[in-house]
Backbone as a ProteinNet text record, in pm:
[ID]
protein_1_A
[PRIMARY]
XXXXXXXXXXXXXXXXXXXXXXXXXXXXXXXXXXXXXXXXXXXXXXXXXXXXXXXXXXXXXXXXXXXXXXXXXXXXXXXXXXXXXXXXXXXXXXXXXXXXXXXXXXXXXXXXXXXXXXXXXXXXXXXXXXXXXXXXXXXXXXXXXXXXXXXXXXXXXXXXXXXXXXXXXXXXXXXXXXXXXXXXXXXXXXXXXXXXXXXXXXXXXXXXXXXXXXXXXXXXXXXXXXXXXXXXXXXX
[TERTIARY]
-409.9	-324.3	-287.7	-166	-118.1	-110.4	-95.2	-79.9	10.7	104	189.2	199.6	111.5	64	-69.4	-154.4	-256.1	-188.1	-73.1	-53.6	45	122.7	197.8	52.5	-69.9	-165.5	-249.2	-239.7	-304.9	-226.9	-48.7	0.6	15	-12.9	-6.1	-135.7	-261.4	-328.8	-358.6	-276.6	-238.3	-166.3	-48.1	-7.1	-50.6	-134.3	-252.7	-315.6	-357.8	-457	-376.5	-238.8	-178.7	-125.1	-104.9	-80	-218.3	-308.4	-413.6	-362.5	-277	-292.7	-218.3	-246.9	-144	21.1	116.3	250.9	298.9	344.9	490.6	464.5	356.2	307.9	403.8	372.7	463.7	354.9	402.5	224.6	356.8	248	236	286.5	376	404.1	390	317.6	342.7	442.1	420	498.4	419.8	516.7	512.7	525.2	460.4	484.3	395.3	279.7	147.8	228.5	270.2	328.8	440.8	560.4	669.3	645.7	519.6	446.1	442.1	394.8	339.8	468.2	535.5	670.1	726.4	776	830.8	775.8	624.2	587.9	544.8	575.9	567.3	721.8	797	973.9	991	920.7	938.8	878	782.9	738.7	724.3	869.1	906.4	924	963.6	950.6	817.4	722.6	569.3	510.7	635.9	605	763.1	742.9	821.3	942.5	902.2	910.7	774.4	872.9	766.9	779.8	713.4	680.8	681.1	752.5	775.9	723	657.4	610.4	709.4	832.8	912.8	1060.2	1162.8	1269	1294.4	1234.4	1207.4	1199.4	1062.1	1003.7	1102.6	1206.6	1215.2	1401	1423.6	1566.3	1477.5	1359.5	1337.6	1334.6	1284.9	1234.2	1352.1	1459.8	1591.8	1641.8	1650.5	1698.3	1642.1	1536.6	1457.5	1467.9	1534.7	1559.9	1451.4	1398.4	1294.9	1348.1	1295.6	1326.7	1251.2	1310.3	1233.1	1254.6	1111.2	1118.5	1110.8	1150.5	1132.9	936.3	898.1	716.9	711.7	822.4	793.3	825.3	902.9	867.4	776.1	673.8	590.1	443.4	329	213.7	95	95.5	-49.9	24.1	-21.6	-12.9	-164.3	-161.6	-267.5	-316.1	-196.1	-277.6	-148.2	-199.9	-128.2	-147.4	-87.2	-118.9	-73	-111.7	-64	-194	-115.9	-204.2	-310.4	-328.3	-430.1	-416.4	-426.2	-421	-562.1	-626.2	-778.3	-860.2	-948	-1014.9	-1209.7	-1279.4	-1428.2	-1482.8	-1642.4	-1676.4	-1719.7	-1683.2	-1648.2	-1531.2	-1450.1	-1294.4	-1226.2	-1259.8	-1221.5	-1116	-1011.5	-846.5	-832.1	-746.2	-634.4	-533.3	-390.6	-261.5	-179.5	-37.4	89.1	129.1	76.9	135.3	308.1	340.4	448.6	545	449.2	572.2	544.6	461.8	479.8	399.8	295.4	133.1	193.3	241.3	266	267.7	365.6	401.8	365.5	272.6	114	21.7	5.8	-170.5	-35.7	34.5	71.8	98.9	131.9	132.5	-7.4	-108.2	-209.9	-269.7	-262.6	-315.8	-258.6	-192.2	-157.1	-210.8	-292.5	-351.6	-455.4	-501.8	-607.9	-653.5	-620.2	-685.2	-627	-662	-607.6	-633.2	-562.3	-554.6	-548.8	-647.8	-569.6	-555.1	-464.8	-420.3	-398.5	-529.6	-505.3	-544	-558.1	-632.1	-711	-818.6	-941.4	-952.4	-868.8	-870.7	-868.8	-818.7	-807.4	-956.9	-1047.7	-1189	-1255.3	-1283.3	-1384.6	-1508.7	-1580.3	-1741.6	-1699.2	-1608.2	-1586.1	-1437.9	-1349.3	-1226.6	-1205.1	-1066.2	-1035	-1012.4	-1032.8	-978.2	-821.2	-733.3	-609.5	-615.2	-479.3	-442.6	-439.4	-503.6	-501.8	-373	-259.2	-147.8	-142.9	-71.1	-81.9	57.8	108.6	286	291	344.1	357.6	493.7	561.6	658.8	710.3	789.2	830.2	810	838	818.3	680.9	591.6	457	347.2	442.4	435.2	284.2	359.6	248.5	92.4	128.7	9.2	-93.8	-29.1	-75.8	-177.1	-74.4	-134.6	-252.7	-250.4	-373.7	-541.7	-454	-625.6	-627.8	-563.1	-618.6	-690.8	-604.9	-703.2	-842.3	-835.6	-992.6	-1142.2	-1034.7	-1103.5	-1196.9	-1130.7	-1129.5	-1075.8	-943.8	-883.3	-706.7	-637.6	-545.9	-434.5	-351.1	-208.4	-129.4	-11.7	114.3	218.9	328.9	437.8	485.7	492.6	544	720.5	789.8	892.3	973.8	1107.6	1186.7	1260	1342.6	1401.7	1525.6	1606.4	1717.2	1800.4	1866.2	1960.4	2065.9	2090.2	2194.2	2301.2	2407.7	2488.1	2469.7	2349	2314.4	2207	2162.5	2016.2	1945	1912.1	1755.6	1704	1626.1	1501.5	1458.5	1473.4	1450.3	1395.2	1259.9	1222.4	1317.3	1352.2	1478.1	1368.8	1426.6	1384.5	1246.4	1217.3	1097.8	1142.6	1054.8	1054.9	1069.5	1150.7	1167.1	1120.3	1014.5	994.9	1102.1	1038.2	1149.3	1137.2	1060.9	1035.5	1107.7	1140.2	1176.5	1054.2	988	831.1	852.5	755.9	726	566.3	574.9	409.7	337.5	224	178.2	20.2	27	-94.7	-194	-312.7	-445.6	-544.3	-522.6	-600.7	-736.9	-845	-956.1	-1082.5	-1044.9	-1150.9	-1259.8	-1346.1	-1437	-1504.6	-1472.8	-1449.2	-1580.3	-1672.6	-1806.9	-1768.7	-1742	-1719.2	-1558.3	-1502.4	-1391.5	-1341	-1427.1	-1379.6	-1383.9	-1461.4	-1503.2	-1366.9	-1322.8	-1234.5	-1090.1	-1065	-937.1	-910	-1044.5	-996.9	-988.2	-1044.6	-1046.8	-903.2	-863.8	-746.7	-625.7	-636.7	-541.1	-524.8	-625.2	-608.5	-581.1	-519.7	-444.9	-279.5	-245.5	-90.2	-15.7	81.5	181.9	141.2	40.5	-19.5	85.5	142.5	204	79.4	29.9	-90.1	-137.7	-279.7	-327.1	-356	-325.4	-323.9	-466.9	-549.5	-733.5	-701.1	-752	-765.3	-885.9	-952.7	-1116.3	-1139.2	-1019.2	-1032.9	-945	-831.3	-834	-834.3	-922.8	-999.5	-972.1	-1000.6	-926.6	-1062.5	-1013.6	-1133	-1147.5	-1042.6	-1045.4	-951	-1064.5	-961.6	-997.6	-864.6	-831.6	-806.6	-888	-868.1	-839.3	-776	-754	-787.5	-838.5	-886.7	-837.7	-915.3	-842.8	-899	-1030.4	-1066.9	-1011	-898.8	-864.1	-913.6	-906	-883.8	-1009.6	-1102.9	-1164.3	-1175.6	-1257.6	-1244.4	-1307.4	-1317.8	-1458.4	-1386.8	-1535.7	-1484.2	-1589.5	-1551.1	-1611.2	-1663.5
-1857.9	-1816.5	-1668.9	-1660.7	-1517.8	-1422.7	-1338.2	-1208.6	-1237.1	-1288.8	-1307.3	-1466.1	-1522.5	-1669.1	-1656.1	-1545.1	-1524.1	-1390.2	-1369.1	-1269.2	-1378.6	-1506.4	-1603.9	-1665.4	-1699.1	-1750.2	-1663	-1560.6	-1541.4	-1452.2	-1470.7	-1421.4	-1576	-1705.2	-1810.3	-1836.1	-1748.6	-1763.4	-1713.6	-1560.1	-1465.2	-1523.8	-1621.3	-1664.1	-1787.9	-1853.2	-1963	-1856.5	-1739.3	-1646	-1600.4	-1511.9	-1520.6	-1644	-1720.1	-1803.1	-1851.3	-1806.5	-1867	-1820.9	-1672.4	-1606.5	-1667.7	-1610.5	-1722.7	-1675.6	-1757	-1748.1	-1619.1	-1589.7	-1509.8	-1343.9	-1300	-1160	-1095.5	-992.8	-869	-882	-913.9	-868.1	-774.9	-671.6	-553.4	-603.6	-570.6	-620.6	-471.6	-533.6	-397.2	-385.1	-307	-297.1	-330.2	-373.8	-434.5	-589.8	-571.3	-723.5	-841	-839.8	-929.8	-907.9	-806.5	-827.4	-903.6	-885	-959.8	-1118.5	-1147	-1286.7	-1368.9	-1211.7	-1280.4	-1302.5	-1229.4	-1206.2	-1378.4	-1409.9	-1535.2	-1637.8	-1612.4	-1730.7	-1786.4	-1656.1	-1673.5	-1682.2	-1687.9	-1695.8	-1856.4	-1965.5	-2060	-2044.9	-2015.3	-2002.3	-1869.9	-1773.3	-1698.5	-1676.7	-1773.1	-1840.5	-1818.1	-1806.1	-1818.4	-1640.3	-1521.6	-1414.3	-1396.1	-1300.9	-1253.9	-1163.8	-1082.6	-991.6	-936.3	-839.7	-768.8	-622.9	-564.6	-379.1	-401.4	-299.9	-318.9	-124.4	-134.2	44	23.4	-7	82.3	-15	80.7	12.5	-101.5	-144.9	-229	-351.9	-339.8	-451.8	-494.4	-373.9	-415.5	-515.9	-460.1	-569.9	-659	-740.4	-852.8	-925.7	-860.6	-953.8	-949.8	-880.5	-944.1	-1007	-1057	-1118.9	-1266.7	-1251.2	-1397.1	-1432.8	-1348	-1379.4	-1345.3	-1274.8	-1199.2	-1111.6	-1080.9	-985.4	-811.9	-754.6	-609.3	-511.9	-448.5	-379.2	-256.9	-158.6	23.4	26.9	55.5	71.7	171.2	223	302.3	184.8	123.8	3.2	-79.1	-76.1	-154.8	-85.6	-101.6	-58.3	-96.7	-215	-276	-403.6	-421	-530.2	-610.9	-722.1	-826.7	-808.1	-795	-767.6	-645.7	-604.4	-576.8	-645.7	-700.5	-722.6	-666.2	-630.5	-490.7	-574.6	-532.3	-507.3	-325.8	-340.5	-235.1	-214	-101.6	-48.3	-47.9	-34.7	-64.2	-83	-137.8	-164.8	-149.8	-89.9	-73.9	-169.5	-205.8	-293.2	-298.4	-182.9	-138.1	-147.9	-150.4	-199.7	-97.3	7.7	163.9	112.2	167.5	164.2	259	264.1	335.2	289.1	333.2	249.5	347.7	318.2	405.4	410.7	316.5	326	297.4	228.7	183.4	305.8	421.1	491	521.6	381.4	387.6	452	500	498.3	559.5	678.3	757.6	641.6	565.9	469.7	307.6	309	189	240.9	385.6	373.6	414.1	460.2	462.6	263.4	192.6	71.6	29.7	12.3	16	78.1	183.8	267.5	168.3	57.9	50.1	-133.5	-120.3	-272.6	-312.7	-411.9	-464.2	-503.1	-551.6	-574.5	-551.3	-518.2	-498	-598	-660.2	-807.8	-743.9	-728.7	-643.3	-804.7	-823.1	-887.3	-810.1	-920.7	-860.9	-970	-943.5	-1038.4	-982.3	-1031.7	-945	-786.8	-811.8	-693.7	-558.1	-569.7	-430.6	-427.6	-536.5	-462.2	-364.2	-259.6	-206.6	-132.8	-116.9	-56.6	73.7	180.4	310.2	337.4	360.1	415.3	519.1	558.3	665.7	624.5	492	526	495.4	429.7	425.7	632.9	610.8	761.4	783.9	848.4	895.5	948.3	859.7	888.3	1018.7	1127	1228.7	1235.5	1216.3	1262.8	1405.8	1497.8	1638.4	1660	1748.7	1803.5	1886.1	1858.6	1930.6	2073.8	2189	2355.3	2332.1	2273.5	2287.9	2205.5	2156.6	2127.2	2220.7	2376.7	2408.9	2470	2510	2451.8	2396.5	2240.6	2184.3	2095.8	2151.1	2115.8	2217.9	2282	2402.6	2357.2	2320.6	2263.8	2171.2	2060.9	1948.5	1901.7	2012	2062	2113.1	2124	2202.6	2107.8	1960.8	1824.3	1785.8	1857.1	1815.7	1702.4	1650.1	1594.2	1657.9	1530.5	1570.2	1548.3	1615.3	1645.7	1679.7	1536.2	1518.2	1500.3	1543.2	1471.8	1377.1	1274.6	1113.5	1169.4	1107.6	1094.7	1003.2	938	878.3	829.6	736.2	687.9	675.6	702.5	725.3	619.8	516.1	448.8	527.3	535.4	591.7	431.4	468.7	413.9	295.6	318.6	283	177.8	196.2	124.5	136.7	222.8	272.1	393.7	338.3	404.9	535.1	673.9	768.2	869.7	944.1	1039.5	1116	1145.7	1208.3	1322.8	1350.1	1401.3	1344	1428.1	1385.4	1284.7	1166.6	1024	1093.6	1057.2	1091.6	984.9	1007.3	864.8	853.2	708.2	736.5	810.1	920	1017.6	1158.5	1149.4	1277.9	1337.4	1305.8	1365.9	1348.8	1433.8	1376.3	1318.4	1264.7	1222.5	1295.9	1370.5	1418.7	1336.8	1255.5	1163.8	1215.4	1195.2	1279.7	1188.2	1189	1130	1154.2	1088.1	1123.5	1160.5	1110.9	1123.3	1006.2	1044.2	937.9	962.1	862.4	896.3	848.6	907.1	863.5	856.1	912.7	944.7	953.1	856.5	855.2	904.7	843.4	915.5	1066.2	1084.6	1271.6	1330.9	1265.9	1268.2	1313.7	1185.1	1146.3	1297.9	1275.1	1434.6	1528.7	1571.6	1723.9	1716.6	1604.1	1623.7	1629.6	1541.5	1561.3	1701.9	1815.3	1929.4	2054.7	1985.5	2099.8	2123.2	2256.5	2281.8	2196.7	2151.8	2055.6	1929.4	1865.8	1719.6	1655.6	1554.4	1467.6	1351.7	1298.5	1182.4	1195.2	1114.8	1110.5	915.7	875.7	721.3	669.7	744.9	676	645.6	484.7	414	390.9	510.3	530.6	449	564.9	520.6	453.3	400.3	261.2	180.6	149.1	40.4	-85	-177.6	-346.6	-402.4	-504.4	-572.2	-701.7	-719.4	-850	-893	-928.2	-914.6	-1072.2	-1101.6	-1204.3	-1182.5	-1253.7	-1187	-1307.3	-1289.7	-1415.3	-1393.4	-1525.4	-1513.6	-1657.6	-1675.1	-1780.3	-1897.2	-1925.1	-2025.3	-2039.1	-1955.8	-1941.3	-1805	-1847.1	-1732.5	-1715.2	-1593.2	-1590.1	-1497.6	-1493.9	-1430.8	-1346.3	-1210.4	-1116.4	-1066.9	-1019.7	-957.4	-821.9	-703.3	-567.6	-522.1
1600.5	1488.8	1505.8	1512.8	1546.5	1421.6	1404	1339.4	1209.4	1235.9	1118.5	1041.3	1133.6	1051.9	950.3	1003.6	947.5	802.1	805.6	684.2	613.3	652.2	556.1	462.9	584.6	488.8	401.4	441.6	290.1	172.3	220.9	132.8	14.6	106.8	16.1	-66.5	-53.6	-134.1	-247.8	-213.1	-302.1	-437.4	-386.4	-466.2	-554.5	-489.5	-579.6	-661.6	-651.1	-723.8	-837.3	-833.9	-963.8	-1049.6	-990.4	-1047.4	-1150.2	-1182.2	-1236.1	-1325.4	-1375.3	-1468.9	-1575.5	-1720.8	-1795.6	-1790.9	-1796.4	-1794.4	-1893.6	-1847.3	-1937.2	-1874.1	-1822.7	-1781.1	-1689.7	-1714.7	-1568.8	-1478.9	-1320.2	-1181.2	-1091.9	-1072.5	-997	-855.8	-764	-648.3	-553.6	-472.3	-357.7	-228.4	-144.9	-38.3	149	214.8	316.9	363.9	494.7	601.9	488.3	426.2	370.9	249.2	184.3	62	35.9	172.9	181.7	199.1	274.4	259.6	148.1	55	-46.3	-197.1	-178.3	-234.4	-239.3	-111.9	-47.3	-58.1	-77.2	-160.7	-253	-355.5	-499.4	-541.2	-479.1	-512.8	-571	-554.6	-610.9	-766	-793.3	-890.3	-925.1	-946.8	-1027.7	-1162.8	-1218.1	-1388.2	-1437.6	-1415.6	-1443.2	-1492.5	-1459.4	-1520	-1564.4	-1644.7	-1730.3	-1657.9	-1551.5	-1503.2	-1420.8	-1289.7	-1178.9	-1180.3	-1174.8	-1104.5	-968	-893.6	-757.6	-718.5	-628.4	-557.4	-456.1	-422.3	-357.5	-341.9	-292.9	-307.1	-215.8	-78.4	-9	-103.3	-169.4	-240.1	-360.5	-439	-520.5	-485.7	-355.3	-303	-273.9	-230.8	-161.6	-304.1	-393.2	-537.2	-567.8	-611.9	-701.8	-619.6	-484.5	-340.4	-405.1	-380.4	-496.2	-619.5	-712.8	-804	-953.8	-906	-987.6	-1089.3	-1196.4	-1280.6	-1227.1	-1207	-1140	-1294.6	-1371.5	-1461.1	-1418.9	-1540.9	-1459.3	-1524.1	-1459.8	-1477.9	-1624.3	-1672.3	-1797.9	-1867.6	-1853	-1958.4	-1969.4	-1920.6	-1902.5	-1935.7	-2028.7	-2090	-2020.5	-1947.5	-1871.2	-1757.6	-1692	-1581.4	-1572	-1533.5	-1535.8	-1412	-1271.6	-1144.4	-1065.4	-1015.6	-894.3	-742.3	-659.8	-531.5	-437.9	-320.2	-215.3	-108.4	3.5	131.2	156.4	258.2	276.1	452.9	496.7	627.1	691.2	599.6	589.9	494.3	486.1	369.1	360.5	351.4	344.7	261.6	307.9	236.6	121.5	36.6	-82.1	-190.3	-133.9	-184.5	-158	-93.2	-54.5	16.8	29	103.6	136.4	274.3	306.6	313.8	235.4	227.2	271.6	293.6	334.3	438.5	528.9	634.2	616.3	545.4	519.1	450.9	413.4	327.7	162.3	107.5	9.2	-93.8	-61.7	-138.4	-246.3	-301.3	-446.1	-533.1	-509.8	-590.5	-616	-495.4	-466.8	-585.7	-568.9	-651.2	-799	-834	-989.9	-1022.4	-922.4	-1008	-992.4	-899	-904.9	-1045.9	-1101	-1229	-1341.6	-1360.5	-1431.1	-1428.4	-1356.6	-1335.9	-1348.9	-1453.5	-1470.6	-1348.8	-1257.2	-1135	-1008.6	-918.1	-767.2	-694.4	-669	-554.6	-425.5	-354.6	-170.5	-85.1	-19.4	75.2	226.5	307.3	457.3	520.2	636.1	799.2	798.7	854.8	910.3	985.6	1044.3	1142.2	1058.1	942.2	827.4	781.3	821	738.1	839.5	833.5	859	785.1	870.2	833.8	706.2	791.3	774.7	774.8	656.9	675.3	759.4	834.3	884.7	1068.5	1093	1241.8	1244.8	1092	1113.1	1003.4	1065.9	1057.9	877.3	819	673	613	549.8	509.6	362.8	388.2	275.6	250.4	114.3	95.6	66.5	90.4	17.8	-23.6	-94.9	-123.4	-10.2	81	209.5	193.7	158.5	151.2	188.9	143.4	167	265.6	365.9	536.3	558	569.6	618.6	578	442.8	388.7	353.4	376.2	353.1	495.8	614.7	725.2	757.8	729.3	755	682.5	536.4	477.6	522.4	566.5	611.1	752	841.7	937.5	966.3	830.6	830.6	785.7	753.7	756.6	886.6	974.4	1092.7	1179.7	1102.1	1169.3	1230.3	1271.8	1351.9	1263.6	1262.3	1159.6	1174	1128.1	1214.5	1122.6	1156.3	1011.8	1073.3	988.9	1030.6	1022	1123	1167.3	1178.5	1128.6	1137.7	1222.1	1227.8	1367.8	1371.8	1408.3	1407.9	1561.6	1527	1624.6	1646.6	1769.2	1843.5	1912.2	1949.8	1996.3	2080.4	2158	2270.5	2172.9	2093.5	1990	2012.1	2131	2145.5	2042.4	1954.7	1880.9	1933.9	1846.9	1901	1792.5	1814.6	1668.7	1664.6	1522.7	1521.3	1350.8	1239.5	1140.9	1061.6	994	871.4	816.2	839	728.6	588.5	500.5	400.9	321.7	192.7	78.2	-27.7	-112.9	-184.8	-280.4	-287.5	-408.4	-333	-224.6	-128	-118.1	-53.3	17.8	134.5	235.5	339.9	358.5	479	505.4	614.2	547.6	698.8	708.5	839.7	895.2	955.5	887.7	971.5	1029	1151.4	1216.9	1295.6	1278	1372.6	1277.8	1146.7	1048.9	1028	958.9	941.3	794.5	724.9	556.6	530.5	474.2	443.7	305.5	238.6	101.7	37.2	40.9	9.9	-153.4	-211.3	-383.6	-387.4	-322.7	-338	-227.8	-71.9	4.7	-92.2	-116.1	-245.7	-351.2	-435.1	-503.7	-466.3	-330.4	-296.4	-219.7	-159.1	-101.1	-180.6	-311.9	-415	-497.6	-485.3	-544	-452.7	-335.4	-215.3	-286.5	-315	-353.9	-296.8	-345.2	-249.8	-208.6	-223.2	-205.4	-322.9	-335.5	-412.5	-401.6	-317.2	-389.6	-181.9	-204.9	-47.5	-38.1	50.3	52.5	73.5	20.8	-26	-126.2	-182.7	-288.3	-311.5	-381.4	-438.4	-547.3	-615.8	-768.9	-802.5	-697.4	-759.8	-680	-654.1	-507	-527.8	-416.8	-482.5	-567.7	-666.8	-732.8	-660	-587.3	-525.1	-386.9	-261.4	-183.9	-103.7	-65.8	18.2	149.3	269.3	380.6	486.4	559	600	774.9	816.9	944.5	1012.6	1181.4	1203.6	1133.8	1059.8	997.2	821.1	792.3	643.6	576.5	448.3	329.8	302.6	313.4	215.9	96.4	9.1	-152.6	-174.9	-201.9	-206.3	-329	-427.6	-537.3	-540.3	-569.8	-545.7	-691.2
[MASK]
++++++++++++++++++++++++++++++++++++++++++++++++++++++++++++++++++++++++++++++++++++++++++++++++++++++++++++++++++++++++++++++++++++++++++++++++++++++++++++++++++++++++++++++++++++++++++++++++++++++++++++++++++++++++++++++++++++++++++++

């Protein structure tokens, strides 16, 4: 079972799991490949919430594409779940998310969720967060700043970069990935997160940090992981 059969299945279990919830609710939708899984196969049984919260504009064309109701998150007071993938995940419920871009706007719908559903494959569990690269958004002026304290983590710090097609269509780094909040991301790699909640705040109170993609405090309550023998269920 390849890579993207193992993220259709357990984006289809994802969707047996909200579906438990009772009808008429807003659920939290996140961003990416396991989320887009899971998107596509809750599109039949769209009718069953009221309306969705979407963390980024990706997610929120695939859901009106399906036919979903997409709300602005200020209208909205509580969510029943959120569901999102994870870049990694500890056997704690500890995350690292953003590879995709999105985290600012992962952990604010996350904050607003009775529960965190994480959806992955196996390969995202590990022992110890930090061998995928630690996603940070900042407010661009404060690049370097912000690369200096984070260096002093002792890891490696890079600004994620964009791609730009040329004529020819070959893929080439071209400018700063821009989010959709106008941030950039700078990725620190080569860490080893023993302590991620304590990680999370000290990195969130550097000038110019807009949010850091550790999900301490709001870690999954429940994750589905899928391998080549199926889904299984862990609750944290």
């Amino acid at each position: 079972m390849n890579q993207d059969q193992l993220k259709q299945l357990v984006g289809e279990a994802a969707r047996d799991e909200v579906l438990k919830l009772p009808a008429g609710q807003v659920l939290g939708v996140g961003t990416g490949s396991t989320a887009n899984c899971f998107i596509d196969a809750l599109a039949p049984f769209k009718s069953h919430f009221s309306g969705t919260v979407s963390s980024s504009n990706a997610t929120t064309e695939r859901l009106l594409k399906h036919g979903f109701t997409v709300l602005d998150p200020n209208e909205v007071t509580q969510l029943p779940a959120y569901v999102d993938g994870a870049d990694e995940i500890d056997p704690f419920g500890n995350m690292i998310k953003g590879g995709g871009g999105a985290l600012t706007r992962e952990k604010i719908i996350a904050s607003m969720a009775q529960q965190f559903i994480c959806i992955c494959d196996a390969s995202k569990q590990v022992p110890v967060l930090g061998a995928f690269a630690l996603p940070v958004e900042i407010i661009p002026l404060a690049k370097g700043v912000v690369s200096r304290e984070l260096e002093k983590l002792g890891g490696r710090v890079s600004l994620r970069l964009s791609k730009q097609t040329r004529s020819d269509l070959e893929q080439t780094p071209s400018q700063a990935f821009v989010t959709d909040n106008g941030g950039w991301i700078l990725d620190v790699a080569g860490l080893k997160i023993s302590d991620p909640a304590a990680l999370e705040s000290h990195i969130n109170q550097i000038a110019g940090v807009i949010t850091v993609g550790l999900f301490a405090k709001e870690k999954a309550d429940v994750l589905l992981v899928s391998n080549a023998s199926g889904v299984s269920r862990l609750t944290f």
